[in-house]
N, C-alpha and C positions, 0 to 999 in steps of 0.2 A: 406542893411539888413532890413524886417521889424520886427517890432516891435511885442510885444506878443500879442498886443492887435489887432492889424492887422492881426497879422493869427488867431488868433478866431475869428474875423468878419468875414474873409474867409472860415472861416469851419460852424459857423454860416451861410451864405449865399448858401455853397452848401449842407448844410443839407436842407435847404427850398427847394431847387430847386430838392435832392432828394424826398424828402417827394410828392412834386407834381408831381415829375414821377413816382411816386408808385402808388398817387391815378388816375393819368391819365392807367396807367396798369392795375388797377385792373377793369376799367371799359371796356378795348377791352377783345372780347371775346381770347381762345387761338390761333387760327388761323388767327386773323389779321395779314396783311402784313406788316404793320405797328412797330407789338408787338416786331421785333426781333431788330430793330433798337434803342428802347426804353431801352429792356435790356441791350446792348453794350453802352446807352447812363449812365444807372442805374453804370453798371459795373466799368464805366470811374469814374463818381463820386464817388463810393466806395473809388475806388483807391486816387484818389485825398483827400479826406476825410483822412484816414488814412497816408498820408505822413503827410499831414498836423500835424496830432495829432503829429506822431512821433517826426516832429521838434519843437512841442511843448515840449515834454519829451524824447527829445533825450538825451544818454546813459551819461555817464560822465565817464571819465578813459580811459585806455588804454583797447585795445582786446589783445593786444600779452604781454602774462608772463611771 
């Protein structure tokens, strides 16, 4: 199991690594062929990002009442 402070260094690290593929995006024009694997690359991280957060403030309780 990590530690809390190990998944914010993880969420820290791929918020860097999104931030540079934003600004590596904003500089190809819209039709680079390049541009659509960047966004599926952006997307992935999104994702990653957000689990991340959640098992930092994942829920507490039961779901069935």
């Amino acid at each position: 199991m990590r530690t809390e402070q190990q998944i914010q260094s993880k969420i820290n690290e791929l918020t860097l690594q999104k931030k540079n593929l934003e600004a590596r995006l904003t500089q190809l024009p819209g039709d680079h062929p390049q541009r659509e694997s960047l966004l599926a690359q952006h997307l992935r991280l999104e994702d990653m990002i957000l689990m991340l957060e959640w098992v930092l403030d994942a829920p507490t309780g039961s779901y069935h009442l």
